[in-house]
Residue frames relative to the residue before (quaternion, step in Angstrom):
aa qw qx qy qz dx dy dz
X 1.0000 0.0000 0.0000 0.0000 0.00 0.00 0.00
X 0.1122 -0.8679 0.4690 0.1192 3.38 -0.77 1.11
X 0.2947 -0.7910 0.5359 0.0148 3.70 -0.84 0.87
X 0.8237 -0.4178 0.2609 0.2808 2.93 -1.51 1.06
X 0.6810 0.6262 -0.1488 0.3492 3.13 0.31 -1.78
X 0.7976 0.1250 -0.0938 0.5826 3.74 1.57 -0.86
X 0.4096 0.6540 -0.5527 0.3148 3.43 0.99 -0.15
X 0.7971 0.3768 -0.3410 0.3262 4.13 0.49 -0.24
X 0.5516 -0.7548 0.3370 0.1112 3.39 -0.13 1.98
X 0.7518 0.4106 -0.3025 0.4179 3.03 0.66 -1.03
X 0.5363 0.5344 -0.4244 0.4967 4.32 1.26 -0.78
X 0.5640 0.6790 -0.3200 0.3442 3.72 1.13 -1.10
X 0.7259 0.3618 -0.1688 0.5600 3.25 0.29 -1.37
X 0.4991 0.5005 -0.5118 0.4883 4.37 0.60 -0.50
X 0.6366 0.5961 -0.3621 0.3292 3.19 0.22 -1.87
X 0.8648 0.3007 -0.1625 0.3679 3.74 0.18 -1.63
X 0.4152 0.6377 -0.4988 0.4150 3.56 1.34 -0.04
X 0.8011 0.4714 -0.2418 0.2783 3.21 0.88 -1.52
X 0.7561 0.5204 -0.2265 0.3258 2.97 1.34 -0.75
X 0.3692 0.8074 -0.3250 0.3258 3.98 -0.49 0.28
X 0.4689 -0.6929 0.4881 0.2486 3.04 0.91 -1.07
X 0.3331 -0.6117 0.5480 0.4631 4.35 -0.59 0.23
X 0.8490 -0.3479 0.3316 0.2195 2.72 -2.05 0.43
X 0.5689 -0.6481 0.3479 0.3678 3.48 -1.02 0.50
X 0.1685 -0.7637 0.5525 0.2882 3.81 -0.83 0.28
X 0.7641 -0.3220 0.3179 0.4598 3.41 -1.08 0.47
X 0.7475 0.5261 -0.0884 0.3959 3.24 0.50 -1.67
X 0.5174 0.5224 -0.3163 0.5995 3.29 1.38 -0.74
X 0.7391 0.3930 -0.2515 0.4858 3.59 -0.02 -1.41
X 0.7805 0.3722 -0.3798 0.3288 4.11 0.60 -0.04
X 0.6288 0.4211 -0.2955 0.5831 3.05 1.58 -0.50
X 0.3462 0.5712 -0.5373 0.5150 3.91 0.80 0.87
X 0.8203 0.4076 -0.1742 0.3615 3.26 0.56 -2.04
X 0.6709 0.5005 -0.2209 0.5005 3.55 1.40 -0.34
X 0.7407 0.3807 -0.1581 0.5305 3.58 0.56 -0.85
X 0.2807 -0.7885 0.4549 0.3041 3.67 1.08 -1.29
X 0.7147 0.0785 -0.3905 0.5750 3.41 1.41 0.60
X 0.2844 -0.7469 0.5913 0.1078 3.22 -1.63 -0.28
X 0.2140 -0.8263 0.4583 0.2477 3.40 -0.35 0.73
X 0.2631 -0.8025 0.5352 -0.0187 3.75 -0.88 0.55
X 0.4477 -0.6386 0.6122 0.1303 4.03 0.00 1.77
X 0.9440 -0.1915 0.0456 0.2647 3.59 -1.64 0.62
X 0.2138 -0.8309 0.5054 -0.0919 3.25 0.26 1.34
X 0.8271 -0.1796 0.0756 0.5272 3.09 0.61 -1.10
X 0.5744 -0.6247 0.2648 0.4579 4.23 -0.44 0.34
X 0.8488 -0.0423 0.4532 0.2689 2.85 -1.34 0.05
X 0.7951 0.2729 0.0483 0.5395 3.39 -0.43 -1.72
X 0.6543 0.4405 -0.2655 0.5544 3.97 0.49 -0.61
X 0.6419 0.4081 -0.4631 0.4550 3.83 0.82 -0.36
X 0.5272 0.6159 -0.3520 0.4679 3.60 1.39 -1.53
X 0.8529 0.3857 -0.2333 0.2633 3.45 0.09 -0.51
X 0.5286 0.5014 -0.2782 0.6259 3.61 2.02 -0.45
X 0.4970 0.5813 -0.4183 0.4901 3.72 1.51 -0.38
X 0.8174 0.3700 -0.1172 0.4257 3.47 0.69 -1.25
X 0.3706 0.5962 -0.3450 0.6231 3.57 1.83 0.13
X 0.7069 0.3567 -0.2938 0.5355 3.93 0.08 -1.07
X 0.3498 0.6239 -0.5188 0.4682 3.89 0.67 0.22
X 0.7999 0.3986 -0.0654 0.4439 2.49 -0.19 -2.10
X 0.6273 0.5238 -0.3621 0.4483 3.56 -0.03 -0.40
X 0.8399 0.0865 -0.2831 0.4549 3.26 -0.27 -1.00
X 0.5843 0.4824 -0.4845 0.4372 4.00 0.60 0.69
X 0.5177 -0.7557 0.1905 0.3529 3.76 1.46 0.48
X 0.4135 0.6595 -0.5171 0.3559 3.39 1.83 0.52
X 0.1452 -0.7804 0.5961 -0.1204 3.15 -1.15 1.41
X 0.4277 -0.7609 0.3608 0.3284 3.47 0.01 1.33
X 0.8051 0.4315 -0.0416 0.4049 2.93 0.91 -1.61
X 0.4580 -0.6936 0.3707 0.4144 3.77 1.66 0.87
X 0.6805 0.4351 -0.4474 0.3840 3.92 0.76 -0.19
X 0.6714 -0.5062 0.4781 0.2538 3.15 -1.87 0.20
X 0.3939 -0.6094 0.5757 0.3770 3.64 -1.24 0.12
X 0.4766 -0.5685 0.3963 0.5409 3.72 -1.12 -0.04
X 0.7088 0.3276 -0.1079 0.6154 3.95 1.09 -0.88
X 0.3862 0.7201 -0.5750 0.0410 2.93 -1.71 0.94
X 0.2587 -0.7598 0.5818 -0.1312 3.05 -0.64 2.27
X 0.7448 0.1484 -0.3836 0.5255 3.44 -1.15 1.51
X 0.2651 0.7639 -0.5578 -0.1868 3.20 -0.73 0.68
X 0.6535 -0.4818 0.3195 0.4886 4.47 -0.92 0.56
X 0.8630 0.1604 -0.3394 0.3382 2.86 -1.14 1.02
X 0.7004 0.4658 -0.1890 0.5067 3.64 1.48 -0.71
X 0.5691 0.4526 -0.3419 0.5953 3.88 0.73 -1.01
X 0.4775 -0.5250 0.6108 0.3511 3.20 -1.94 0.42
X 0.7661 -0.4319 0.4095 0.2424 3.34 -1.78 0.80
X 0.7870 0.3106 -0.0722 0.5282 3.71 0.59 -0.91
X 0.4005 0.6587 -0.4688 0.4312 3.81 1.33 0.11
X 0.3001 -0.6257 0.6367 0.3361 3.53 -0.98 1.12
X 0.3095 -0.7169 0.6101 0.1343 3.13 -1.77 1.28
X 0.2472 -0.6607 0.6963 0.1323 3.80 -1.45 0.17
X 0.1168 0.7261 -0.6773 -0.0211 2.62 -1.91 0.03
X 0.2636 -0.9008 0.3096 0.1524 3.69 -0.47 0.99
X 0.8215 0.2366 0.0770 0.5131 3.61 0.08 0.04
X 0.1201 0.8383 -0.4873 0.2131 3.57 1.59 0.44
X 0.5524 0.5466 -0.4544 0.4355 3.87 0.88 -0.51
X 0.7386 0.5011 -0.2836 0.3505 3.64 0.88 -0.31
X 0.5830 0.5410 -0.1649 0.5833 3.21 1.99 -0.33
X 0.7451 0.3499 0.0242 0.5673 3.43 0.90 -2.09
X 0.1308 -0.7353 0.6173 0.2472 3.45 -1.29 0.98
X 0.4982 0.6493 -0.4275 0.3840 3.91 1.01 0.16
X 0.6042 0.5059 -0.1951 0.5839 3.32 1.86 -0.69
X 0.6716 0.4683 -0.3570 0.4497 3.48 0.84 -0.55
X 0.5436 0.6322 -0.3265 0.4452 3.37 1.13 -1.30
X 0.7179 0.4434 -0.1947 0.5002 3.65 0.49 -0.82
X 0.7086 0.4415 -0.1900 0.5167 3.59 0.35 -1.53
X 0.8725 0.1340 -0.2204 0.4150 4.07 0.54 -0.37
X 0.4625 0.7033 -0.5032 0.1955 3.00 1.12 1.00
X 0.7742 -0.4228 0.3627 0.3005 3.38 -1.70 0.97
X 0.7670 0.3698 -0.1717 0.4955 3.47 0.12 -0.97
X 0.7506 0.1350 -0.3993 0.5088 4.15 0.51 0.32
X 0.4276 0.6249 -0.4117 0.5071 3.29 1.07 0.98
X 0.5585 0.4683 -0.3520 0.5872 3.24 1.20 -0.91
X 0.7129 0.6082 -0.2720 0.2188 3.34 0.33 -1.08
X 0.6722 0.5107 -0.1137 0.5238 2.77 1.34 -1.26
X 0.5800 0.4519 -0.3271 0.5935 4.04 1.04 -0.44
X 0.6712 0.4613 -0.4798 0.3263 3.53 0.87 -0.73
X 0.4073 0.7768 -0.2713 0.3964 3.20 1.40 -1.11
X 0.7972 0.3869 -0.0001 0.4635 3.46 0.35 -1.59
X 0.0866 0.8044 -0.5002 -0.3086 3.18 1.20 -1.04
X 0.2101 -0.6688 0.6681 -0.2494 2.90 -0.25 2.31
X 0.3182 -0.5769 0.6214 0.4241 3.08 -1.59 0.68
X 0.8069 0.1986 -0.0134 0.5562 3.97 0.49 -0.92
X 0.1443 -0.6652 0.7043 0.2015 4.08 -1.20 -0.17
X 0.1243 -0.6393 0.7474 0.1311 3.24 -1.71 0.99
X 0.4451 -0.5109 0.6116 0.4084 4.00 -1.54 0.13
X 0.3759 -0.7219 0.5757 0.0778 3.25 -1.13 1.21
X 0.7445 -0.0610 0.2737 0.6059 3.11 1.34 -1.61
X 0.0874 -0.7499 0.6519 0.0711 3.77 -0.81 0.23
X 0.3629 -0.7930 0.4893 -0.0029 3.59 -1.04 1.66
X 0.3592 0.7678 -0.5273 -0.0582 4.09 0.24 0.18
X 0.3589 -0.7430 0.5430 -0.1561 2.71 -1.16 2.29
X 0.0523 0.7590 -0.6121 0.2158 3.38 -0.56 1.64
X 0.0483 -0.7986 0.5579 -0.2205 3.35 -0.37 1.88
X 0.2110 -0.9033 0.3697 0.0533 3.10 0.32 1.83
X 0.8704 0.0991 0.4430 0.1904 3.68 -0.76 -0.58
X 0.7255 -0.1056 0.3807 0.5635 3.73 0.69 -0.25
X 0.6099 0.6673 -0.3195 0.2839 3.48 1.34 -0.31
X 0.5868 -0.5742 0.4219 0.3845 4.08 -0.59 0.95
X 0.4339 -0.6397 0.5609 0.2964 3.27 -1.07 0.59
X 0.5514 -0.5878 0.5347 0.2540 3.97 -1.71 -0.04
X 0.3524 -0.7982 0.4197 0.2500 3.23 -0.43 1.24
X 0.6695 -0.4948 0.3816 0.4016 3.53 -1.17 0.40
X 0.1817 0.8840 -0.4226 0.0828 3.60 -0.80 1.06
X 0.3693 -0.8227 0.2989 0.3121 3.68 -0.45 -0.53
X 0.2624 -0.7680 0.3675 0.4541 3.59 0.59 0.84
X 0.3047 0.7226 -0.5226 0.3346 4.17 1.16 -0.42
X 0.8427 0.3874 -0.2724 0.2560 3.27 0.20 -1.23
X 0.3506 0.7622 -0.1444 0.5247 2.92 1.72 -0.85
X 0.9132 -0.0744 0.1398 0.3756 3.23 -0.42 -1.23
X 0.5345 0.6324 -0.2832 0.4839 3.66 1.18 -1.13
X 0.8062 0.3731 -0.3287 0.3205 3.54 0.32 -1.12
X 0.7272 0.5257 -0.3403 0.2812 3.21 1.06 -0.72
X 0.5058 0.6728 -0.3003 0.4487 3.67 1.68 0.64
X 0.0492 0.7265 -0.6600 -0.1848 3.82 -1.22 -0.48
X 0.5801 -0.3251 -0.7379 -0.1149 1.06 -1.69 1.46
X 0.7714 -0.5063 0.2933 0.2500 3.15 -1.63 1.43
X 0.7856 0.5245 -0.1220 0.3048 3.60 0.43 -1.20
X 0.7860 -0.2261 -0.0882 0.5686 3.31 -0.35 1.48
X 0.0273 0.8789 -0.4336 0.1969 3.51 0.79 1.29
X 0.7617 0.1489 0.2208 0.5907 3.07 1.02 -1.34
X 0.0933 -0.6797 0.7066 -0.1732 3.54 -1.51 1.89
X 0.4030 -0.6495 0.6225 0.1680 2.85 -1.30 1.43
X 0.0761 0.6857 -0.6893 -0.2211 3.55 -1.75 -0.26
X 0.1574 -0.8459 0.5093 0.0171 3.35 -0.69 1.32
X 0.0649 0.8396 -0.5388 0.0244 3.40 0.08 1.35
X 0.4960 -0.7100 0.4969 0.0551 3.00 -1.71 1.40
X 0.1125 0.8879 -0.4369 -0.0899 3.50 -0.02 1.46
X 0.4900 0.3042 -0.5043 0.6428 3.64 1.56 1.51
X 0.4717 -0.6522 0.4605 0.3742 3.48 -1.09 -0.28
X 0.4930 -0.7484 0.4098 0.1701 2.79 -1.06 1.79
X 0.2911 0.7718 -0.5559 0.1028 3.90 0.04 0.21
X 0.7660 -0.4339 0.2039 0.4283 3.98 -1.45 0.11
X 0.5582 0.4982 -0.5222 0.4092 3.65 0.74 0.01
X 0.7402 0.5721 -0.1415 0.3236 3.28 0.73 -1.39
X 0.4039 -0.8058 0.2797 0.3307 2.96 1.61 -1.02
X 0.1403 -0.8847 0.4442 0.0197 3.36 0.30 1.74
X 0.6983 -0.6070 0.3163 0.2093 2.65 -1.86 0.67
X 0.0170 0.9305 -0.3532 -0.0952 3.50 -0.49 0.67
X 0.7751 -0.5599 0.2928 0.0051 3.63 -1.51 0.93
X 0.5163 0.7121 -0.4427 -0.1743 3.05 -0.53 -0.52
X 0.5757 -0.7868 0.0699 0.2114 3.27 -0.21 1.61
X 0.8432 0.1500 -0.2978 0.4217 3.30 -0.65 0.51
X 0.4156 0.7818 -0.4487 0.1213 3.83 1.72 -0.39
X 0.5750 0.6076 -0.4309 0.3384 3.44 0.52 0.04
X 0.6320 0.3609 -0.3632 0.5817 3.15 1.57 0.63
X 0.1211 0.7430 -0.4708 0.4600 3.46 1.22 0.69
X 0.3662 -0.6749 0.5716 0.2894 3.40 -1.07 0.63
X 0.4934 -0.7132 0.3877 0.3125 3.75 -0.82 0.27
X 0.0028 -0.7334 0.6783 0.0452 3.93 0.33 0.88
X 0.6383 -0.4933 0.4806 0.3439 3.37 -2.03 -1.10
X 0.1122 0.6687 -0.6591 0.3254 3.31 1.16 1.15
X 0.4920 0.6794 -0.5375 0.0860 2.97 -1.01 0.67
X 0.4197 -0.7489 0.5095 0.0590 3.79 -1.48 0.94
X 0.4523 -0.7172 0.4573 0.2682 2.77 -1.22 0.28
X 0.2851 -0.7323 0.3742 0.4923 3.92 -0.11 0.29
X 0.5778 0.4503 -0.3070 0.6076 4.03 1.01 0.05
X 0.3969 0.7948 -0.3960 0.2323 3.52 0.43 1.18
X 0.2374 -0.7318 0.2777 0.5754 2.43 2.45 -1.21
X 0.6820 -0.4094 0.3470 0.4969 3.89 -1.13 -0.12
X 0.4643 0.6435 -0.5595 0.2393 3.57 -1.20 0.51
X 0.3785 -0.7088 0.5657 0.1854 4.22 -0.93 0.86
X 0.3307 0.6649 -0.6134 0.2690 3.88 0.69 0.16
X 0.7371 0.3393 -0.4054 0.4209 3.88 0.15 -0.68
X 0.7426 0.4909 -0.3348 0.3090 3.39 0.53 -0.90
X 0.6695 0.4232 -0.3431 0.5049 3.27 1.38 -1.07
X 0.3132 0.7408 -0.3677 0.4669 4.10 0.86 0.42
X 0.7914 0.3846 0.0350 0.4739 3.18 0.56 -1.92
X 0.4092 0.7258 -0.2540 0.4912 3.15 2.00 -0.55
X 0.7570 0.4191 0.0580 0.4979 2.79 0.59 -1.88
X 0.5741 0.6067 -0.3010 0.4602 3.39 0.90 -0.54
X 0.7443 0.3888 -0.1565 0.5200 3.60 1.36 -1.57
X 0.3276 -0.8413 0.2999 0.3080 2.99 1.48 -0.32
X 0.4699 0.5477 -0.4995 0.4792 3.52 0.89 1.13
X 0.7037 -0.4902 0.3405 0.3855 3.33 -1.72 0.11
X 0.5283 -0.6055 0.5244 0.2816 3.77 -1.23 -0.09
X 0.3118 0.7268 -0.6118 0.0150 3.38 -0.57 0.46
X 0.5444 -0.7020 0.4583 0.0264 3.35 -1.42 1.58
X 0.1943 0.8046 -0.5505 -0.1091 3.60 -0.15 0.81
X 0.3178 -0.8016 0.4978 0.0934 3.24 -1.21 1.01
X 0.1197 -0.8583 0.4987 0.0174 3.80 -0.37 0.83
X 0.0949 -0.7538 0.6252 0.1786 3.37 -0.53 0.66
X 0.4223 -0.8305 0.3617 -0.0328 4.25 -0.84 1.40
X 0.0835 -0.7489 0.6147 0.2330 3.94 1.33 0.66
X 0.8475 -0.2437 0.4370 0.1770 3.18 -1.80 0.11
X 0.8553 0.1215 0.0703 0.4988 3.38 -0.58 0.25
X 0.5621 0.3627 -0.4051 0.6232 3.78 1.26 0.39
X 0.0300 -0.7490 0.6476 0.1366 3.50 -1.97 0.02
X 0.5573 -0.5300 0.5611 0.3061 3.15 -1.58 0.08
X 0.0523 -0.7429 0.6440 0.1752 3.47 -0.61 0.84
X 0.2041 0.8849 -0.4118 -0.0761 3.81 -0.76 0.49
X 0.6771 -0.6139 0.1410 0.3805 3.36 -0.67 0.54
X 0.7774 -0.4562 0.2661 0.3416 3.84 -0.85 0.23
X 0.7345 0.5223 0.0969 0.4224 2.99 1.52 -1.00
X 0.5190 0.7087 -0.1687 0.4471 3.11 2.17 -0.73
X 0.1878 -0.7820 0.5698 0.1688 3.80 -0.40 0.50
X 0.0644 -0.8315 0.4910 -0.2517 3.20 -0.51 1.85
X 0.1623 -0.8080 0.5405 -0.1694 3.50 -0.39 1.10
X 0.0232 -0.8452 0.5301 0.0634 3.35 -1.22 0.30
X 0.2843 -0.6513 0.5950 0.3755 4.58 -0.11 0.43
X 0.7623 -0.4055 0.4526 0.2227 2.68 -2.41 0.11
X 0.6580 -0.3974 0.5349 0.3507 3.41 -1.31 0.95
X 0.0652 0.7621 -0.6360 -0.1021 4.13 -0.39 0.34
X 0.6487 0.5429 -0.3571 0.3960 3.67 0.98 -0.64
X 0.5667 -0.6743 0.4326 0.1925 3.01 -1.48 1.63
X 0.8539 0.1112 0.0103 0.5083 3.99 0.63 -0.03
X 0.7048 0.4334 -0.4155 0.3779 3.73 1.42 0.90
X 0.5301 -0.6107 0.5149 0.2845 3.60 -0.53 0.85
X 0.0850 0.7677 -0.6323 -0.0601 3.45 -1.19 0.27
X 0.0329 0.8179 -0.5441 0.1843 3.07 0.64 1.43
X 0.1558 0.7132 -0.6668 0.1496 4.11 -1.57 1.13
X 0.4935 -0.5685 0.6470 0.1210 2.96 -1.73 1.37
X 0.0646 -0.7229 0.6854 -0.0585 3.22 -1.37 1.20
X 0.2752 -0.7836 0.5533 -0.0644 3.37 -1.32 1.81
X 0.1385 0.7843 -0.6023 0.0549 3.54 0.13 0.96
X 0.5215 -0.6358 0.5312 -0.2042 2.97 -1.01 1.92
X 0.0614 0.8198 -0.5552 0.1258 3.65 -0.79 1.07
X 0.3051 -0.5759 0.5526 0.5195 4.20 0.01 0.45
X 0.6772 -0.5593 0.4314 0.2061 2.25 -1.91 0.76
X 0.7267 0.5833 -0.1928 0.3074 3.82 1.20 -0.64
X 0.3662 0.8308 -0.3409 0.2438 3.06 2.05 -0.22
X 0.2827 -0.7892 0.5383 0.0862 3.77 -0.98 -0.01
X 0.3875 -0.7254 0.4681 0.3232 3.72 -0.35 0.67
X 0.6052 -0.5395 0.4397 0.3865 4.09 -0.86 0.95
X 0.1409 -0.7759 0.5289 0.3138 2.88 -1.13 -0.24
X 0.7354 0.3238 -0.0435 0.5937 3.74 1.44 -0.81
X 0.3587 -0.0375 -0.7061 0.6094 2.25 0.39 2.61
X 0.4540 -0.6004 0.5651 0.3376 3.45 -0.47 -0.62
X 0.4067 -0.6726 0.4297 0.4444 4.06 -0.21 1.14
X 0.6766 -0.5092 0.4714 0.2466 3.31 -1.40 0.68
X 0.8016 -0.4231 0.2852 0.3115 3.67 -1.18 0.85
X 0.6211 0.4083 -0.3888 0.5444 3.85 0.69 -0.66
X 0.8387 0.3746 -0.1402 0.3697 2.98 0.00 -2.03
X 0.6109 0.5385 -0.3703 0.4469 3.93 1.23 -0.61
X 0.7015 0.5642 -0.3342 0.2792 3.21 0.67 -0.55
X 0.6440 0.3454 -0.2416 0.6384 3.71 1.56 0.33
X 0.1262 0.6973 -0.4219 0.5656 3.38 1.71 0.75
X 0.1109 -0.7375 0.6643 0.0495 4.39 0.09 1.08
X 0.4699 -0.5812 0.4832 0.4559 4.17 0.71 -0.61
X 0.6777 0.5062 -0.4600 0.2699 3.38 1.22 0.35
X 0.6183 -0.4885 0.3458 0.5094 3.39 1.20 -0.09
X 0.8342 0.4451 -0.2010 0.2560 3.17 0.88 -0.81
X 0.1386 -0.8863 0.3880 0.2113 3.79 -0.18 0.92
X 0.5813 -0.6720 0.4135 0.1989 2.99 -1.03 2.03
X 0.6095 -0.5350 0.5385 0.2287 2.81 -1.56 0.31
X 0.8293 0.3635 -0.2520 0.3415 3.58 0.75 -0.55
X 0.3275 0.6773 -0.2824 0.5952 2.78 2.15 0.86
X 0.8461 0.1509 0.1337 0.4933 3.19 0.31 -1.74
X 0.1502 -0.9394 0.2943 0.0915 3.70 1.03 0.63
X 0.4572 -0.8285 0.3135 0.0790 3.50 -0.13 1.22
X 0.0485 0.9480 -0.2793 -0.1445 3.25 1.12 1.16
X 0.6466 0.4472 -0.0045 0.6180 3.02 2.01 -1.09
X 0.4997 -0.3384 -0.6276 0.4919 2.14 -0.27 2.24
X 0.5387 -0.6921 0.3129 0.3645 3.57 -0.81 0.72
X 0.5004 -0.6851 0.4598 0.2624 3.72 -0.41 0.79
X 0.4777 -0.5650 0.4964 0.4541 3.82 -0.82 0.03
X 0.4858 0.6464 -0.4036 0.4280 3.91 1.30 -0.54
X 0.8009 0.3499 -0.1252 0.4696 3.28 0.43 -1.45
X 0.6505 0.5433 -0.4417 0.2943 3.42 1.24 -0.30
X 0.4856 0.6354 -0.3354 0.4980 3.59 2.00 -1.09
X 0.6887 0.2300 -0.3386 0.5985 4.24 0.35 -0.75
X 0.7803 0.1047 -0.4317 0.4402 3.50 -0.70 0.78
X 0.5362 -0.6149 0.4777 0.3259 4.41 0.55 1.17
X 0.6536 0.5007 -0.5170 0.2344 3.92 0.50 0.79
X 0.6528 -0.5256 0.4975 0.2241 3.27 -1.47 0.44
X 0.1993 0.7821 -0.5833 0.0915 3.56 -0.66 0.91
X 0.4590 -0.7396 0.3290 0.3661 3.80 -1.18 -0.01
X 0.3807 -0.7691 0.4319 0.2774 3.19 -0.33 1.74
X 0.5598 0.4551 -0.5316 0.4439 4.20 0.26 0.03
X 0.5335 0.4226 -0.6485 0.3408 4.34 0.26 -0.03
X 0.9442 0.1100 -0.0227 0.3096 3.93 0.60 -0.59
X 0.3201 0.9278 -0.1843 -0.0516 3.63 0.99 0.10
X 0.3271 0.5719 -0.4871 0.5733 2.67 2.20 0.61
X 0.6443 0.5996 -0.4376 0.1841 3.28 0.20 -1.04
X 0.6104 0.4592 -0.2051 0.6119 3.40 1.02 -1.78
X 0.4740 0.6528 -0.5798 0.1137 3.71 0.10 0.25
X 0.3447 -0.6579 0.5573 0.3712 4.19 -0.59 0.23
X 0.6404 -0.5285 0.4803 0.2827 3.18 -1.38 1.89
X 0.3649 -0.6373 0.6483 0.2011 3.16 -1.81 0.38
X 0.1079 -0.7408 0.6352 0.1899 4.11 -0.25 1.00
């Protein structure tokens, strides 16, 4: 369903020039490949934060532009306690201020460049509201999460964690722990609704059998961490008596990936699993290059001959 707000092509295409961030520097692109994240200056404007601010309203009070549901939703007004960190999954399917952001071209590019992807699809979209008084996020991997439930497995999948208050030590920064994404992979593993605490990571530590080291990052607005699939990442409690620390996570898959077959993908991700293996497009939304799918929900023009199987509509 298409909507005012994007039907005009020409604000569309401004919008995604601007948005992304500058090119990579060397230095960026080694201290990704070493550490496993990277931080990244203006992602998105100003104006695009104002508006995912005023989206996460709506959301967690169940106005949905687009009349559809997310797949997840945790906290709801009037029932959840006030200070419970809230969630929400997949708002691009609900929100067009979230889509507008979540399928744009240009932090896709980024994020394949990163990877050196040939393309990026959205795997998932994260909106993260961390009131007040609110528990911190236990150390985890998004791999498990999402990475396994693909082939091939390896560097499959890149978070982008944009900050749409500033992440800093009251609020509760974002944290690291360097280089683990070269860690073998055991069954350490967390939950991301566990609350704040290093027992799994500092385990897995021990498990790989090197030292820990903690990086801490404080996140202005409107920048993110882009990090790797594989990284053990964690966040503390909200300490600050009256700021929100509320961000939109963008977790990113190449575009060529394929659902396992032997396990079967897990329950979220299996459940749009058709039995052919193959993961549709109107599922998993080609943002990079932009897809004719993704070009109709955000009013933009693309050439339909780069893909037209792709953008085809599953068969049920």
């Amino acid at each position: 369903m298409l909507h005012s707000t994007l039907l005009c092509c020409a604000a569309a295409l401004v919008a995604a020039k601007s948005r992304g961030g500058p090119s990579w520097t060397t230095a960026q692109r080694e201290h990704f490949a070493t550490n496993g994240y990277v931080l990244q200056p203006d992602v998105i404007r100003p104006e695009d934060r104002d508006a995912l601010v005023a989206a996460f309203e709506r959301l967690f009070k169940g106005d949905f532009d687009t009349g559809c549901y997310p797949d997840e939703w945790h906290w709801r007004e009037g029932i959840s306690k006030p200070d419970a960190f809230r969630e929400i999954v997949n708002a691009w399917k609900s929100d067009d201020s979230v889509a507008a952001v979540a399928l744009d071209a240009a932090i896709g590019k980024r994020a394949a460049e990163l990877m050196g992807w040939r393309g990026a699809r959205l795997a998932q979209d994260d909106v993260l509201w961390k009131p007040p008084s609110a528990s911190g996020v236990a150390y985890h991997t998004d791999g498990k999460y999402i990475s396994d439930n693909f082939v091939p497995r390896d560097d499959n999948s890149v978070t982008v964690w944009l900050a749409l208050d500033d992440a800093d030590e009251a609020t509760g920064v974002v944290e690291y722990a360097r280089g683990s994404h070269h860690w073998p992979r055991g069954n350490a593993a967390a939950s991301f609704h566990d609350g704040a605490g290093a027992d799994p990571v500092a385990r897995a530590a021990a498990a790989a059998g090197v030292d820990l080291i903690v990086d801490r990052h404080e996140v202005p607005a409107c920048s993110a961490v882009f990090h790797h699939q594989d990284v053990w990442h964690g966040s503390d409690a909200n300490r600050s008596p009256d700021r929100p620390r509320r961000a939109l996570g963008l977790h990113y898959i190449r575009d060529d990936v394929k659902f396992r077959r032997d396990p079967a993908p897990d329950y979220i991700y299996g459940r749009y699993d058709l039995g052919d293996g193959v993961v549709h497009n109107a599922f998993f939304p080609r943002v990079y290059p932009t897809s004719p799918a993704v070009a109709r929900r955000l009013g933009l023009t693309v050439d339909r001959r780069r893909s037209s199987s792709d953008d085809a509509a599953p068969s049920s």
